[in-house]
N, CA, C and O atoms as a DFTB+ gen file, in Angstrom:
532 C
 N C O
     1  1       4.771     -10.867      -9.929
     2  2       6.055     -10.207      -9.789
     3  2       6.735     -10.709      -8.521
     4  3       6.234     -10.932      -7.419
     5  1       8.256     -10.861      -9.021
     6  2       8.907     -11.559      -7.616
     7  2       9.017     -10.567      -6.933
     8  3       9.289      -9.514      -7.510
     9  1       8.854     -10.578      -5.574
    10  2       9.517      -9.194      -4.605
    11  2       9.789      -9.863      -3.042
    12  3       9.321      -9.497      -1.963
    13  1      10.722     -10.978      -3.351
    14  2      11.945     -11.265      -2.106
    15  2      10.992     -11.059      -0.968
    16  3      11.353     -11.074       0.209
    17  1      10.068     -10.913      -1.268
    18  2       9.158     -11.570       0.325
    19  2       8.290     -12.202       0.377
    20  3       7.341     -11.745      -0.261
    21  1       8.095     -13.198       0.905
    22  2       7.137     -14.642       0.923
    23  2       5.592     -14.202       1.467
    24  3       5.546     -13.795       2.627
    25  1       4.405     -14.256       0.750
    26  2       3.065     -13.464       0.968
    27  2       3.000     -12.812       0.667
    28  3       1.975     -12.292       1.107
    29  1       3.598     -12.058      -0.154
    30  2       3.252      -9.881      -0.198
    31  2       3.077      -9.653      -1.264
    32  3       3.792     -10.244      -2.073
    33  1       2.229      -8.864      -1.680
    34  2       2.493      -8.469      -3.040
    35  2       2.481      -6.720      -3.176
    36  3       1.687      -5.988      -3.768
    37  1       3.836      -6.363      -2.282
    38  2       4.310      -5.429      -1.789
    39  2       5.486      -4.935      -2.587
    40  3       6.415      -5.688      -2.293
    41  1       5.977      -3.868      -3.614
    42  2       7.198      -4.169      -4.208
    43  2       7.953      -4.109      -3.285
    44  3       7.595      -3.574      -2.236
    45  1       9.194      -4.645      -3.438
    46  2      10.392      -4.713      -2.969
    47  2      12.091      -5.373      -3.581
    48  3      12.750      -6.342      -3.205
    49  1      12.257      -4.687      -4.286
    50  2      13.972      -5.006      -5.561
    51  2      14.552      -5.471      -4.352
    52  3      14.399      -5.259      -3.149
    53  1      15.148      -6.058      -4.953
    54  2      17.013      -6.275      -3.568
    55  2      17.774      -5.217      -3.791
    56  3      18.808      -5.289      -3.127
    57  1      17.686      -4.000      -4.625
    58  2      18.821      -3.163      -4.684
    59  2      18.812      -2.199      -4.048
    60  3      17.653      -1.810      -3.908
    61  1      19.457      -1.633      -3.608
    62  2      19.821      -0.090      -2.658
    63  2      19.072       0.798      -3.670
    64  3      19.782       1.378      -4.490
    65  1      17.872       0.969      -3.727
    66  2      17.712       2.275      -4.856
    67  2      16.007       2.946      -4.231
    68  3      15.439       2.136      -3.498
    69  1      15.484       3.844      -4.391
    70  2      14.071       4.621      -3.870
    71  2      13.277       3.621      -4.934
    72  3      13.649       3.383      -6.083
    73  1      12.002       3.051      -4.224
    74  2      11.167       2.419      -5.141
    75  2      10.059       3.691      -5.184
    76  3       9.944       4.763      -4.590
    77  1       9.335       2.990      -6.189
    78  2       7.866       4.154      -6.218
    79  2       6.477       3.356      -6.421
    80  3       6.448       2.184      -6.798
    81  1       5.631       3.922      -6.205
    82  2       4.190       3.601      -6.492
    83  2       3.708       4.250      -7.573
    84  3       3.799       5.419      -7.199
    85  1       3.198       4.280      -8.803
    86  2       2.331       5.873      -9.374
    87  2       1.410       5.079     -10.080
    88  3       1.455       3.941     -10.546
    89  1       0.273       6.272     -10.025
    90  2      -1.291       5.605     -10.346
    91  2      -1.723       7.328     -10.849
    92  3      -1.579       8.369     -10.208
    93  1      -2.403       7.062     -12.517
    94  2      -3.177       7.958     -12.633
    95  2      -4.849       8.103     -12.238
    96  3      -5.592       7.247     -11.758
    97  1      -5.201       9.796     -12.703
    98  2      -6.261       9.691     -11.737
    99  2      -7.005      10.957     -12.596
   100  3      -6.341      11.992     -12.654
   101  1      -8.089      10.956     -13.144
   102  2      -9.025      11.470     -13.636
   103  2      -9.765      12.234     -12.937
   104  3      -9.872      11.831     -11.778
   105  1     -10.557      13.572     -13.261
   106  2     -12.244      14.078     -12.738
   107  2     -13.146      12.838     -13.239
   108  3     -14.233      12.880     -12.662
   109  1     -13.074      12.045     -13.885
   110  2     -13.788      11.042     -13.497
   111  2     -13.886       9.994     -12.614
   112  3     -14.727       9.105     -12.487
   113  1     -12.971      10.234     -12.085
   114  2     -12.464       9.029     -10.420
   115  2     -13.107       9.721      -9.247
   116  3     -13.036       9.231      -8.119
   117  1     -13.518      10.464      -9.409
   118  2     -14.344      11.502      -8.172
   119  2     -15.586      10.653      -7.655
   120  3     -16.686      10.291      -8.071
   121  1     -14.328      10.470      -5.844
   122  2     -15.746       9.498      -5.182
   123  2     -14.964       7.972      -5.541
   124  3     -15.678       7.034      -5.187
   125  1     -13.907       7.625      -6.045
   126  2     -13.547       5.793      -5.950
   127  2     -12.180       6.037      -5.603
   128  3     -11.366       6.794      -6.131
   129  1     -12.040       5.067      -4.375
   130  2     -10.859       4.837      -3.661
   131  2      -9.842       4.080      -4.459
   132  3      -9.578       2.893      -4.268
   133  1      -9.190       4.981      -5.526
   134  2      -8.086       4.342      -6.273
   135  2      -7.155       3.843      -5.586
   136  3      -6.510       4.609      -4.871
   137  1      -6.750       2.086      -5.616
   138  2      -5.786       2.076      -5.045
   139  2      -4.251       2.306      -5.934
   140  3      -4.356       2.317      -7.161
   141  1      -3.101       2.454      -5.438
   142  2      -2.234       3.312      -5.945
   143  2      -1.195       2.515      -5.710
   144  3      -0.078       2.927      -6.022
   145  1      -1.327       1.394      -5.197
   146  2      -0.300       0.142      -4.967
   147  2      -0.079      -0.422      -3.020
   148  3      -0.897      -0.175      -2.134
   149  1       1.151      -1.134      -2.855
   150  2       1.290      -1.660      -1.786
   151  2       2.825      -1.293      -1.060
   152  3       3.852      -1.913      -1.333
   153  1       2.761      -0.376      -0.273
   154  2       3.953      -0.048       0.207
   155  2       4.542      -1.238       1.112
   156  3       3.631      -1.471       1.907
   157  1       5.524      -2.038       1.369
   158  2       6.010      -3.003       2.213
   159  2       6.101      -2.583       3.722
   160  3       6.141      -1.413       4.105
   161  1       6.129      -3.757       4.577
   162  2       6.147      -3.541       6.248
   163  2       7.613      -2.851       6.091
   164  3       8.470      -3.237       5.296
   165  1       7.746      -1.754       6.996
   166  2       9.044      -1.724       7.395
   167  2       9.973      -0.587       6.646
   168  3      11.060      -0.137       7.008
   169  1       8.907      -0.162       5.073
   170  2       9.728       0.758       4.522
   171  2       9.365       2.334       5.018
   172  3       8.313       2.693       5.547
   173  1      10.316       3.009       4.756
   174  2      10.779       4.628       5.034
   175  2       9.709       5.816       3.903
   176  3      10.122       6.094       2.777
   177  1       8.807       6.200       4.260
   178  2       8.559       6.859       3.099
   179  2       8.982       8.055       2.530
   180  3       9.422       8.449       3.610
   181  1       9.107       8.510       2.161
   182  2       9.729       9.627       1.138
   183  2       9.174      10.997       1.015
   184  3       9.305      11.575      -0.064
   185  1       8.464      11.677       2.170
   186  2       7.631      12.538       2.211
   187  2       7.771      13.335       1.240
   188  3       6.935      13.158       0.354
   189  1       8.656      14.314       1.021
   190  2       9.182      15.363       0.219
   191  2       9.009      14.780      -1.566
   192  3       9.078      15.573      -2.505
   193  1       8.882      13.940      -1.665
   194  2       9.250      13.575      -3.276
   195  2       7.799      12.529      -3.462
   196  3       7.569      11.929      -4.511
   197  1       6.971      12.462      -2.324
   198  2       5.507      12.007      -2.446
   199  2       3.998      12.576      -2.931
   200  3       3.666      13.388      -2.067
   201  1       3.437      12.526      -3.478
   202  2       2.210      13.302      -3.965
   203  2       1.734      13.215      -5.013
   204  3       1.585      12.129      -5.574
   205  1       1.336      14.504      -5.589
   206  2       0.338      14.380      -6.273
   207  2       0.885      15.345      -7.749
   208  3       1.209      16.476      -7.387
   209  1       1.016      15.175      -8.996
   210  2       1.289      15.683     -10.220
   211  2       0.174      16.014     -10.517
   212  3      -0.591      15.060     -10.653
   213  1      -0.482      17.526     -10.768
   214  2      -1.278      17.510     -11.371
   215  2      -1.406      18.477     -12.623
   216  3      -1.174      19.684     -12.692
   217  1      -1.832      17.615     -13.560
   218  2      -1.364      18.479     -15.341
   219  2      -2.068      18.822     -16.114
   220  3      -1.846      19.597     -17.045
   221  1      -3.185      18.199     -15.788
   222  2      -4.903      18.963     -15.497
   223  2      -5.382      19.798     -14.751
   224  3      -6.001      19.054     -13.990
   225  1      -5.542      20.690     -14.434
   226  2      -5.823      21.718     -13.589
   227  2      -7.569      20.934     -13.551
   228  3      -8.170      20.748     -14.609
   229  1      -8.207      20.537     -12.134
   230  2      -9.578      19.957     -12.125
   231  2     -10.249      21.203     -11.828
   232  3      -9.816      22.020     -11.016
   233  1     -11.564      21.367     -12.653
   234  2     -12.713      22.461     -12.635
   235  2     -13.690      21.998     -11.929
   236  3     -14.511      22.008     -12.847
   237  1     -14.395      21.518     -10.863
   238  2     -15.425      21.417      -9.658
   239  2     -15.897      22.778      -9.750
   240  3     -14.999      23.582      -9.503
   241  1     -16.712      23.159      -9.951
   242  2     -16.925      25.095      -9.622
   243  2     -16.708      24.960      -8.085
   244  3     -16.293      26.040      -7.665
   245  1     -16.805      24.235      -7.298
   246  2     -16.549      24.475      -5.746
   247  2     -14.602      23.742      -5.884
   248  3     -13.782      23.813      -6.799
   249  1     -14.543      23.118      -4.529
   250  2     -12.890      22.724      -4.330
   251  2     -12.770      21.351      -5.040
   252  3     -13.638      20.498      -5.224
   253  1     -12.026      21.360      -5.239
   254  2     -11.149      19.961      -6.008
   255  2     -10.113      19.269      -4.840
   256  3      -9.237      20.077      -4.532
   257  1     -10.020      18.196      -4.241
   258  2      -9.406      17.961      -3.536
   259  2      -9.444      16.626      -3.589
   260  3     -10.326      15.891      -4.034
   261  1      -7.997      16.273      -2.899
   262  2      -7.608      14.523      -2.685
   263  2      -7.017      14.321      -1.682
   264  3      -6.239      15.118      -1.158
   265  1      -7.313      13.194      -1.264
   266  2      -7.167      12.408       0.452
   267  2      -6.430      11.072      -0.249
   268  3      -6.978      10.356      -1.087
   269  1      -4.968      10.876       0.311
   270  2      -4.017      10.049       0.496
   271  2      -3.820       9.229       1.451
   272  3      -3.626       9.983       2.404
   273  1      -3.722       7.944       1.914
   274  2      -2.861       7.170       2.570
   275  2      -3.628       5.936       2.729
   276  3      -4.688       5.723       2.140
   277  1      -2.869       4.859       3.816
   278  2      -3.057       4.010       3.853
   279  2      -4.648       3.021       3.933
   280  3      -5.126       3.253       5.044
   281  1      -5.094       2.548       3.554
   282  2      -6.499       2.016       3.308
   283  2      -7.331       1.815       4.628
   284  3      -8.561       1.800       4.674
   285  1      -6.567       1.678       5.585
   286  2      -7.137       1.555       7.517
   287  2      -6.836       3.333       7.656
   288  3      -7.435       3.701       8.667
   289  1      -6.229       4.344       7.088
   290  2      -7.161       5.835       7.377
   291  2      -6.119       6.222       6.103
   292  3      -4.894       6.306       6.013
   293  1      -7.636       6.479       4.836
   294  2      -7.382       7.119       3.956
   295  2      -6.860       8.717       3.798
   296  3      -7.156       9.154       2.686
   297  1      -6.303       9.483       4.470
   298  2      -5.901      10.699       4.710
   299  2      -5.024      10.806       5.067
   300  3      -4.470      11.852       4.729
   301  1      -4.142       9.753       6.093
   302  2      -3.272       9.574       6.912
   303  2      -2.110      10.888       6.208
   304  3      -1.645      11.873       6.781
   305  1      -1.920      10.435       4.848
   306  2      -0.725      10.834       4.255
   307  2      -0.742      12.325       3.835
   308  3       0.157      13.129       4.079
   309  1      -2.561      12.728       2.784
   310  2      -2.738      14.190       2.835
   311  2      -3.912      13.830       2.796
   312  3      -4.450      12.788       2.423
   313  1      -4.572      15.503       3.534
   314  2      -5.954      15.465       3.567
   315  2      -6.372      16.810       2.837
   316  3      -5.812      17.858       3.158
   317  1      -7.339      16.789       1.869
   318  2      -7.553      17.648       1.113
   319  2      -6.500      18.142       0.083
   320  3      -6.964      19.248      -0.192
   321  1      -5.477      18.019      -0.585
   322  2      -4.770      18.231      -1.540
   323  2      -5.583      18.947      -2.611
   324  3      -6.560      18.488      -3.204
   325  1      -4.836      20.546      -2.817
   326  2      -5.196      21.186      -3.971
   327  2      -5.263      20.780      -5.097
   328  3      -4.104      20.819      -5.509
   329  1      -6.120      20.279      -6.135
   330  2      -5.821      19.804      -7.778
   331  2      -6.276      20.942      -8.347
   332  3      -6.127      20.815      -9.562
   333  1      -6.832      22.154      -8.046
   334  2      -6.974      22.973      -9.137
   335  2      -6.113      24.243      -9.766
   336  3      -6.310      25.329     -10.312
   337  1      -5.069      23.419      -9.345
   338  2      -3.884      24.509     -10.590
   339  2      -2.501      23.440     -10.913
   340  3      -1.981      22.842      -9.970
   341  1      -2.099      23.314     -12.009
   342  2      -0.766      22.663     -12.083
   343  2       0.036      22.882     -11.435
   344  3       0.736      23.894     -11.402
   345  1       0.078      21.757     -10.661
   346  2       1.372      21.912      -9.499
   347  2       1.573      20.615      -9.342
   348  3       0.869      19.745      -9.855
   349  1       2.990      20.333      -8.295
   350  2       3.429      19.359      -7.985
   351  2       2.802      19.432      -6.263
   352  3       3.335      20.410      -5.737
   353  1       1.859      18.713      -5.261
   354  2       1.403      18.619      -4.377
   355  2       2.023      17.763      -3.089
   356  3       1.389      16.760      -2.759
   357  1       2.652      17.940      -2.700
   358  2       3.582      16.881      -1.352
   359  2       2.529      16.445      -0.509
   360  3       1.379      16.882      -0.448
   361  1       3.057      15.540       0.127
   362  2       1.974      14.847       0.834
   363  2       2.072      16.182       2.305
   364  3       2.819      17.144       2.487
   365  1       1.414      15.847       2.760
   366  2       0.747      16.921       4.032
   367  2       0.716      16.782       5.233
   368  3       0.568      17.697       6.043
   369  1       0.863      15.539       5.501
   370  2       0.260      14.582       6.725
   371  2       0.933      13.613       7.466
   372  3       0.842      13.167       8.609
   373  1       1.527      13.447       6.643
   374  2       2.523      12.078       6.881
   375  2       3.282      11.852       7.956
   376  3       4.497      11.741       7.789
   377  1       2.555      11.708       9.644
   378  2       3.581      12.174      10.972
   379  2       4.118      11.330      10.709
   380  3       5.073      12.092      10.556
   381  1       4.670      10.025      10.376
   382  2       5.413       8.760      10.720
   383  2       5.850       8.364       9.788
   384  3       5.092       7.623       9.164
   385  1       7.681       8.680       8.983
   386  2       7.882       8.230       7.853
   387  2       7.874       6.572       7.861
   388  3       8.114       6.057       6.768
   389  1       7.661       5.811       8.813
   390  2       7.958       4.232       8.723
   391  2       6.645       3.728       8.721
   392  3       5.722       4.076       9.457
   393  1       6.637       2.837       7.785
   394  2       5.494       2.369       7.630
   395  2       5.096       0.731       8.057
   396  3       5.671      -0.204       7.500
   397  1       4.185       0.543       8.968
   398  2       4.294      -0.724      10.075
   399  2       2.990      -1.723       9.215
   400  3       1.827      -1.320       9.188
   401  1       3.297      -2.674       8.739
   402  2       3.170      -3.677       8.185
   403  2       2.539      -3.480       6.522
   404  3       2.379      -2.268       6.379
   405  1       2.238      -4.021       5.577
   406  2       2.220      -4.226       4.303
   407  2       1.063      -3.016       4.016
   408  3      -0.060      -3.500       4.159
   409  1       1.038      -2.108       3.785
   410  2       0.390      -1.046       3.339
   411  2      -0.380      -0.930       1.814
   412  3       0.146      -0.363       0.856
   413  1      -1.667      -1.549       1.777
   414  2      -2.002      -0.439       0.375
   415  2      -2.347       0.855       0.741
   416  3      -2.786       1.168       1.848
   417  1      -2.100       1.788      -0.421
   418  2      -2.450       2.849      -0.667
   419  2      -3.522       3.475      -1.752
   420  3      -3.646       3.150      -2.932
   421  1      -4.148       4.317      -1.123
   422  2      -5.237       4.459      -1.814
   423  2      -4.922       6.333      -2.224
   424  3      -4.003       7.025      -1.787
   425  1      -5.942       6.712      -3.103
   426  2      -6.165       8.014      -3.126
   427  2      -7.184       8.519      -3.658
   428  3      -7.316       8.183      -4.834
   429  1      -8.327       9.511      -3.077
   430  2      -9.804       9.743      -3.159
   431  2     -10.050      11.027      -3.472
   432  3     -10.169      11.901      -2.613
   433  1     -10.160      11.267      -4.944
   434  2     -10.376      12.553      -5.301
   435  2     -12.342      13.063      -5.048
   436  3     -13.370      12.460      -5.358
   437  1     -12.147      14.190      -4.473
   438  2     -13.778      14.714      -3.931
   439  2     -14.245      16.137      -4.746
   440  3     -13.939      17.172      -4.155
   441  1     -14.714      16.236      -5.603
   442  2     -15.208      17.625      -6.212
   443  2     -16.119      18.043      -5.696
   444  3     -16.974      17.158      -5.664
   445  1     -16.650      19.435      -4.990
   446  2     -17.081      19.616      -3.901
   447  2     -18.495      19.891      -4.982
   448  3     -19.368      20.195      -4.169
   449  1     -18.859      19.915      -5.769
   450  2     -20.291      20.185      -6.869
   451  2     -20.505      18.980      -7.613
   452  3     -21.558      18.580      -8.111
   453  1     -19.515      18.520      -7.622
   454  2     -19.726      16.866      -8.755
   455  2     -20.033      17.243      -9.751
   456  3     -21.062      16.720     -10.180
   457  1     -19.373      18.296     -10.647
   458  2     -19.404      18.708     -11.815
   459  2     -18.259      19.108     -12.001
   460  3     -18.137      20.322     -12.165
   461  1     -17.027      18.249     -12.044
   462  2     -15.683      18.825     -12.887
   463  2     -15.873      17.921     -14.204
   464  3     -16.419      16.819     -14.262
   465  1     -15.140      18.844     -15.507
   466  2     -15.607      18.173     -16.684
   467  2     -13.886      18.099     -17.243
   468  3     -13.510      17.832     -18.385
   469  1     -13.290      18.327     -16.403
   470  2     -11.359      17.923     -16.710
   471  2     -10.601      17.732     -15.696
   472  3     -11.198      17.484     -14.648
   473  1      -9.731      17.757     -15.668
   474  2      -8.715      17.419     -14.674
   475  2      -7.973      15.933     -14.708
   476  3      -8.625      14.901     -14.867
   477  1      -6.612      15.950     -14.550
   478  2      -6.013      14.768     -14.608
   479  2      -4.282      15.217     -13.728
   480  3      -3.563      16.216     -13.751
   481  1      -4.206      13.862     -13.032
   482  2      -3.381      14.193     -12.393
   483  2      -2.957      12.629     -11.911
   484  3      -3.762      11.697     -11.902
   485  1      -1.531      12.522     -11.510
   486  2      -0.471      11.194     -10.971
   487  2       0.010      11.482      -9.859
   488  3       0.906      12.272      -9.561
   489  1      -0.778      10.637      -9.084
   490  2      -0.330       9.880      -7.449
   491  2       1.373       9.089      -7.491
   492  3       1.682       8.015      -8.009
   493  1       2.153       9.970      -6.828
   494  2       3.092       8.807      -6.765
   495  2       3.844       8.681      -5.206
   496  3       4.087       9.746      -4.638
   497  1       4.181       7.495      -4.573
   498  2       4.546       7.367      -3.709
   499  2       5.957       6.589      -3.711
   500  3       6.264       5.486      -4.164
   501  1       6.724       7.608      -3.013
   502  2       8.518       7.413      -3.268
   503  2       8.817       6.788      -1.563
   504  3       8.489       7.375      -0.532
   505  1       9.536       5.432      -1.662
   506  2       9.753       5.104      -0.432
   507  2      11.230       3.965       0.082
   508  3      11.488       3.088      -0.743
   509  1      11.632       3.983       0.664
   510  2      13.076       2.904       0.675
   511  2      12.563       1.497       1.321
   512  3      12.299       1.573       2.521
   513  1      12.465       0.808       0.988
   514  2      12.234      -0.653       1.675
   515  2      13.065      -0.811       2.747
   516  3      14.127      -0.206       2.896
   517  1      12.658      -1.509       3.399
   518  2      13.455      -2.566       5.088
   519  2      14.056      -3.501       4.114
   520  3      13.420      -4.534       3.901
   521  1      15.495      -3.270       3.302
   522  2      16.122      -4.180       3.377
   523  2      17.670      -4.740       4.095
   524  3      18.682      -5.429       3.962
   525  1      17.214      -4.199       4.585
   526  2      18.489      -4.478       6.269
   527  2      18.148      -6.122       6.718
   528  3      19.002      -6.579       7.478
   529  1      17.495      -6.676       6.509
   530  2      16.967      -7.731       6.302
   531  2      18.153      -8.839       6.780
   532  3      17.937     -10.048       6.698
């Protein structure tokens, strides 16, 4: 995929518009650092309209939870995120909407018994690129 920057495989359109990341995510992903895509150097992230969809309500008999952000500190963005009721989840964490050089993103769902037998839910990350360029 072309994305107007030389090395990256970071999206980035030329158009004035919010890009996104989204990655689904299973009770069977419990315990693997899904990555969820590559945010670009330089873009704005989108705190408020970032997170977690979840449309599965996950059953862990203990907590259901997910850790967001960048792959050098997986939490950065949220740490512990509720998955066990349908909701829409915002990120939590996120002190610094600018994001300083080519970012993957990851997200690490943890069932605190390792026995959830459902749950499903979509990571998405909403952000404006550095194209001031």
């Amino acid at each position: 995929m072309t994305t107007g920057t030389a090395g990256t495989t970071a999206r980035l359109y030329h158009q004035q518009m919010i890009h996104y990341l989204r990655k689904a995510l299973v009770f069977g992903d419990e315990g693997v650092a899904k990555t969820v895509g590559i945010v670009p150097d330089g873009a704005l992230l989108l705190k408020p309209l970032s997170g977690v969809f979840v449309n599965v309500a996950f059953d862990d008999s203990g907590t259901d939870v997910l850790d967001i952000g960048p792959s050098t500190n997986d939490d950065l963005w949220m740490t512990d995120g509720d998955l066990s009721s349908i909701a829409f989840v915002a990120l939590d964490e996120a002190v610094t909407m600018l994001v300083s050089g080519d970012s993957t993103v990851i997200a690490t769902y943890t069932g605190q018994n390792n026995n959830a037998a459902a749950g499903a839910a979509v990571v998405v990350i909403a952000y404006v690129p550095n194209n001031d360029l």
